[in-house]
C-alpha positions as CSV (number, residue, x, y, z in Angstrom):
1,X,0.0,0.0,0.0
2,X,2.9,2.5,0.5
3,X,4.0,2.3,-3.2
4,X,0.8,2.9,-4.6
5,X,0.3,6.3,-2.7
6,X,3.5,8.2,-4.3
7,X,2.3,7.0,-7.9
8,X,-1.3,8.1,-7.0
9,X,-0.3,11.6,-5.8
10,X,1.7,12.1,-9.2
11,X,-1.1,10.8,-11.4
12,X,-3.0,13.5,-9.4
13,X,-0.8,16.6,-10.0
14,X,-0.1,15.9,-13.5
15,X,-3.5,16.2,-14.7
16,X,-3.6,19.4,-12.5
17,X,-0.9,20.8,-14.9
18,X,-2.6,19.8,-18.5
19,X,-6.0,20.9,-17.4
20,X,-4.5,24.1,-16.2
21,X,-3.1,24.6,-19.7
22,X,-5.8,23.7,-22.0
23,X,-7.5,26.5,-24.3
24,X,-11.0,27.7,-23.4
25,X,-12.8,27.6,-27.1
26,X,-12.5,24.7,-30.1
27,X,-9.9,25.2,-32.4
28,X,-12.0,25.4,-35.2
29,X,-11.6,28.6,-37.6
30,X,-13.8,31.6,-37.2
31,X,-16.7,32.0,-40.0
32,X,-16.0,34.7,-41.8
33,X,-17.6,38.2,-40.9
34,X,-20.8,39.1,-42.7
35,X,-19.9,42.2,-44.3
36,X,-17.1,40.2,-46.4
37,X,-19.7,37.6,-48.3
38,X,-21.8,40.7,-49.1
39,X,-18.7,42.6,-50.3
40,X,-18.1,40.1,-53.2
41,X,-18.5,41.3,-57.1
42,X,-21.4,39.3,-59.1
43,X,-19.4,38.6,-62.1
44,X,-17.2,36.2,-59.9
45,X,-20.4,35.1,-57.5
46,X,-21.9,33.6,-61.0
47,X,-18.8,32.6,-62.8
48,X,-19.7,29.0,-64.0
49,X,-17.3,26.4,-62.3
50,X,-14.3,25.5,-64.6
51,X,-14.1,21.7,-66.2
52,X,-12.4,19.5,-64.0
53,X,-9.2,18.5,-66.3
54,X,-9.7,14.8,-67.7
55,X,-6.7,13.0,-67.2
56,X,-6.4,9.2,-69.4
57,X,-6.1,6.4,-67.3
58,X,-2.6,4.9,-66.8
59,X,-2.3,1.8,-68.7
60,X,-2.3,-1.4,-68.1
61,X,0.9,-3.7,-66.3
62,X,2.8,-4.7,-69.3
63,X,0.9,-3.0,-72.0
64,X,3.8,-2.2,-73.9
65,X,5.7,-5.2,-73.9
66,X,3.0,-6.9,-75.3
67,X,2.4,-4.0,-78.6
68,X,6.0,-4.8,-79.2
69,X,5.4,-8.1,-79.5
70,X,2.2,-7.6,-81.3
71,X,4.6,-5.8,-83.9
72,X,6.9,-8.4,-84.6
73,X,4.7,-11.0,-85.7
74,X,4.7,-10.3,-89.6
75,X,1.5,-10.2,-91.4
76,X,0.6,-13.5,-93.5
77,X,0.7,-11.7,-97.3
78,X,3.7,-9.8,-96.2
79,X,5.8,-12.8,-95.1
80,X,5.8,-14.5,-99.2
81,X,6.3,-10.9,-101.0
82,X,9.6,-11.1,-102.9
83,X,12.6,-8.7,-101.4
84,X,12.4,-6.6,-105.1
85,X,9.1,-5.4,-107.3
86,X,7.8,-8.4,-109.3
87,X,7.9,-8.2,-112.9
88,X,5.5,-10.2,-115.1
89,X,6.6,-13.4,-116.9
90,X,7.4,-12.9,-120.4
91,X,4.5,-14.0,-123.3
92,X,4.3,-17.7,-124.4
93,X,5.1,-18.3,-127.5
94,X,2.2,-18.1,-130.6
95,X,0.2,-16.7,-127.6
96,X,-0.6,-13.4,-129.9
97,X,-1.7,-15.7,-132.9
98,X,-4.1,-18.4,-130.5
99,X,-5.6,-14.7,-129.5
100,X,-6.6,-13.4,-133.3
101,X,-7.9,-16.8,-134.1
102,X,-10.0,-16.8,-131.0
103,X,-10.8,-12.8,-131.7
104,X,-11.5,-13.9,-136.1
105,X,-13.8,-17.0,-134.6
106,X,-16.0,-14.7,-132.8
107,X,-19.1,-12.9,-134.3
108,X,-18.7,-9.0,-134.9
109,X,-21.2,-7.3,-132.7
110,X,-24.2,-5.7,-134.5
111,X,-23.5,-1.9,-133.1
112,X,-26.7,0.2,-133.6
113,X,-27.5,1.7,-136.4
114,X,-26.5,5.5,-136.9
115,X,-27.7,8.0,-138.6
116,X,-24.5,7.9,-140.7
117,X,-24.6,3.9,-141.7
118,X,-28.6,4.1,-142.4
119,X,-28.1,6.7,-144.9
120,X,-24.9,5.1,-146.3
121,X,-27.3,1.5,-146.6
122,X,-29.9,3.7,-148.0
123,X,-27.5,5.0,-150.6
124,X,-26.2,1.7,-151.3
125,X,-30.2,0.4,-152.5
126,X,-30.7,0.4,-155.8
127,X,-27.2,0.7,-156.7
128,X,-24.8,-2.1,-158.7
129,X,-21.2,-2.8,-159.4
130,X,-20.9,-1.8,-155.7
131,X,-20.7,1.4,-156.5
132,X,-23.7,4.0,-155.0
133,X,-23.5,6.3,-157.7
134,X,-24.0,3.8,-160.6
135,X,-27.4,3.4,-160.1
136,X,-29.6,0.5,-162.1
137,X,-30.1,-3.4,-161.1
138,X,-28.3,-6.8,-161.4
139,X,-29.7,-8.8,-163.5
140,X,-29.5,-12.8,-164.0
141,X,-26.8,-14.0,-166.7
142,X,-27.8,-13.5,-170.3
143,X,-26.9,-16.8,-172.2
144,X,-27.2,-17.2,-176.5
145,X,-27.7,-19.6,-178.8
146,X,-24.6,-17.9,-181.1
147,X,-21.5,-18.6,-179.9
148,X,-19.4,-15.4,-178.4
149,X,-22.6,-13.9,-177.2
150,X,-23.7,-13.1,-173.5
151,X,-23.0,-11.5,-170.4
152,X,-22.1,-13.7,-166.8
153,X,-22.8,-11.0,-164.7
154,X,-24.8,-8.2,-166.5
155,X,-26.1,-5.0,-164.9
156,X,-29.0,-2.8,-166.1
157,X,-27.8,0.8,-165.3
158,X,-30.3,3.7,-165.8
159,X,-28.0,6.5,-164.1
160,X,-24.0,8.1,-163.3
161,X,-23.6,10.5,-160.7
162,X,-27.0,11.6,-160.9
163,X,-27.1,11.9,-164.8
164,X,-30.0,9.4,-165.8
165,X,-29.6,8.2,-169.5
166,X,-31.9,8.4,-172.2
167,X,-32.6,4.4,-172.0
168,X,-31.2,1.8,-169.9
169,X,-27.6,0.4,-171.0
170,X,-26.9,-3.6,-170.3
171,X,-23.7,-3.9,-169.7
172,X,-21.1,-5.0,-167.4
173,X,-19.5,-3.8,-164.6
174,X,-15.9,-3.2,-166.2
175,X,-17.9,-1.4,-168.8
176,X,-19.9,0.6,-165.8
177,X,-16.9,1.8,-164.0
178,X,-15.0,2.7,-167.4
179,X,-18.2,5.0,-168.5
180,X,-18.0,6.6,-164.7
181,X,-14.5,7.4,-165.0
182,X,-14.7,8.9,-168.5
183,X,-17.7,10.8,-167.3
184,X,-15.5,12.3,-164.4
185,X,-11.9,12.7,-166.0
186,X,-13.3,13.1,-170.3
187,X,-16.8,14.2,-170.3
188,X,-17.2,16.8,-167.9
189,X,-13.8,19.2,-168.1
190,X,-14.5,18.6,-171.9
191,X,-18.0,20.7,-171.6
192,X,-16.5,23.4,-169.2
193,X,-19.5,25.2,-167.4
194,X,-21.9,23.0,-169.6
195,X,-23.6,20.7,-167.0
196,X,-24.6,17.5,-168.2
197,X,-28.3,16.5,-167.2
198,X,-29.0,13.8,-169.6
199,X,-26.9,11.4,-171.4
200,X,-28.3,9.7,-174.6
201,X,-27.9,6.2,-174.7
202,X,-27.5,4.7,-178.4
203,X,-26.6,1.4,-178.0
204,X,-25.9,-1.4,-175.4
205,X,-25.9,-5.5,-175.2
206,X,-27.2,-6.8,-178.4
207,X,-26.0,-10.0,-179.9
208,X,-24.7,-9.3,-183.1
209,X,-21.3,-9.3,-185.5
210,X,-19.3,-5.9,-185.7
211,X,-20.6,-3.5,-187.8
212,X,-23.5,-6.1,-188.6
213,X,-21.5,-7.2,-191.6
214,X,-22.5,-10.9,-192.0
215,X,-19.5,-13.4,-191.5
216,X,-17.5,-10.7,-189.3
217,X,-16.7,-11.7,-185.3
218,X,-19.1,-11.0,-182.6
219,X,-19.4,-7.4,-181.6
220,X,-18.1,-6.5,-178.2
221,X,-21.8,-5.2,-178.0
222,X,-22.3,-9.0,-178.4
223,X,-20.6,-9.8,-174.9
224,X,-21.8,-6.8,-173.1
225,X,-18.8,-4.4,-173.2
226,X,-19.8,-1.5,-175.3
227,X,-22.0,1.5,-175.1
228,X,-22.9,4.0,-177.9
229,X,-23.7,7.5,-177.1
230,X,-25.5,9.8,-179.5
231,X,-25.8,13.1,-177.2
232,X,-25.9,15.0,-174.6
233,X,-28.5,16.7,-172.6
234,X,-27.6,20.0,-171.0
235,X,-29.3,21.7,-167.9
236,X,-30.0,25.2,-170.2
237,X,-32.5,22.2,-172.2
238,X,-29.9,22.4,-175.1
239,X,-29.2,19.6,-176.5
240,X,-25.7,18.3,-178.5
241,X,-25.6,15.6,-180.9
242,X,-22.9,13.4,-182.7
243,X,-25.1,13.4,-186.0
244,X,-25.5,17.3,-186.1
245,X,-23.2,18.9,-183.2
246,X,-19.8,17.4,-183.6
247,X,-17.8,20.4,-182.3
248,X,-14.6,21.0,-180.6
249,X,-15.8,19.8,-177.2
250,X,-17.5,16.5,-177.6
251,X,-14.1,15.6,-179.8
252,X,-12.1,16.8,-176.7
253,X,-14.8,14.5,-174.6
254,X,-14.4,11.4,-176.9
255,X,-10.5,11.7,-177.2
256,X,-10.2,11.9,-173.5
257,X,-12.0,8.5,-173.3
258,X,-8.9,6.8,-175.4
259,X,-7.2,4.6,-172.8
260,X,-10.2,4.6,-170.2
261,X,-11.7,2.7,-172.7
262,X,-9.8,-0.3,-174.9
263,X,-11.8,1.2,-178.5
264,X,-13.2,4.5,-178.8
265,X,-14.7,5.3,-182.3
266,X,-16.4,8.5,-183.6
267,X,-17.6,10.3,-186.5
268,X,-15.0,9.8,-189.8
269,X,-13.1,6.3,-188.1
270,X,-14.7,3.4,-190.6
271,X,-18.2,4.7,-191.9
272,X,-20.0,3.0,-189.3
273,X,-20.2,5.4,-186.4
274,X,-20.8,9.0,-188.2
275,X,-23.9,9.7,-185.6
276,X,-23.1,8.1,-182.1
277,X,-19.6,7.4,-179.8
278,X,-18.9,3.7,-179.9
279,X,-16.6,3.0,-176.5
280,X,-16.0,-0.7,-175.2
281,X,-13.2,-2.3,-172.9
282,X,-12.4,-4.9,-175.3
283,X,-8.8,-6.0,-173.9
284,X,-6.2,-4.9,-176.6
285,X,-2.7,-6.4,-177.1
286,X,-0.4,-2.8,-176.7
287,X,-2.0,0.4,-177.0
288,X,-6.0,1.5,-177.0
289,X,-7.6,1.4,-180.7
290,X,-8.7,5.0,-181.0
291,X,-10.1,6.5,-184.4
């Protein structure tokens, strides 16, 4: 019991001391005085409240280790690319001629018809010797009893270049094209500002011997390559004629035709051909037969 009193009487005195030192209020802060929250300027009072900053998350443990192992792994296509640019293989051989047979076996596509190509088939109607301006109609071969006569391709033609003639001439097509050509390069620089409207047909096929003498060889009217013209037809209505108008420009005309055509006879030549031009394309050994 004596050691517990000492203790007991310094328990005693030392709480004495601390409760003789401890403050007399909380030690809280003061509120502010009145006056000061009234003192405040609006503008600040209402200034809307800034954006807390947004901050990304931190990433994951070992995020990085595992992108640069991602990385490494090489894509699929990547891993069989050649090192350089890939060139292609060079042609087989006879590779361009299996395409243009395959490209010649196929059917050429009907393209639609144009304004251009109708009036081009349009032309073409009515024409022969495939030619649009010899205008006229094939027509089926003429055959004959006497030997030397006919035609294996004949063609009726009733106009050149838009000059019709006077009656149809049966003739063929070497004969056709020869009478174009003379009409372009003979008739009409021979006739100057003359424009030719009509040309008057004489003669055509017609199975007979030359010069109708009895016993002589088949005419070349006979095989269907000559024509006889008598006149022409001019676009003032005047009209010229071998038998009465045998001037300086229908000789120009007819010697102009000398080589287009393989004879070319006219007024004065044998007797036989005073009133009409007599041109065929006979084939002549040498030089044209021109009188």
């Amino acid at each position: 019991m004596r050691a517990t009193g000492p203790i007991t009487l310094l328990c005693v005195l030392l709480a004495g001391v601390a409760l003789a030192e401890a403050p007399m209020s909380s030690p809280h802060p003061a509120p502010r005085p009145a006056a000061s929250q009234t003192e405040i300027p609006p503008q600040i009072a209402q200034a809307p409240t800034a954006t807390p900053l947004i901050r990304p998350r931190q990433r994951p443990a070992g995020f990085v280790t595992e992108a640069v192992q991602i990385a490494a792994v090489p894509a699929p296509d990547m891993a069989v690319l050649p090192a350089s640019s890939p060139r292609p293989l060079p042609r087989p051989k006879g590779l361009g001629a299996q395409i243009e047979q395959v490209a010649a076996a196929q059917p050429d596509p009907d393209p639609a018809p144009t304004r251009k190509s109708k009036k081009k088939k349009e032309s073409r109607k009515g024409s022969v010797c495939g030619d649009p301006s010899i205008r006229g109609q094939e027509l089926p071969p003429v055959t004959s009893k006497t030997k030397g006569c006919g035609i294996a391709e004949p063609v009726r033609v009733t106009a050149i270049d838009g000059i019709p003639f006077s009656q149809p001439a049966t003739i063929d097509c070497d004969t056709a094209l020869a009478l174009k050509r003379w009409m372009h390069e003979g008739m009409r620089p021979a006739f100057g500002n003359r424009e030719v409207v009509q040309l008057h047909i004489f003669g055509s096929y017609m199975c007979r011997s030359r010069n109708n003498v009895r016993g002589a060889k088949v005419s070349e009217h006979g095989r269907g390559k000559a024509v006889d013209i008598a006149g022409f037809v001019f676009s003032d209505g005047k009209e010229w004629t071998i038998a009465r108008d045998y001037n300086k420009q229908i000789r120009r005309a007819q010697k102009a035709a000398c080589g287009i055509f393989g004879t070319t006879l006219g007024p004065g030549s044998d007797g036989y051909h005073e009133d009409h031009l007599h041109f065929d394309t006979a084939e002549r050994r040498g030089s044209a037969y021109c009188r």
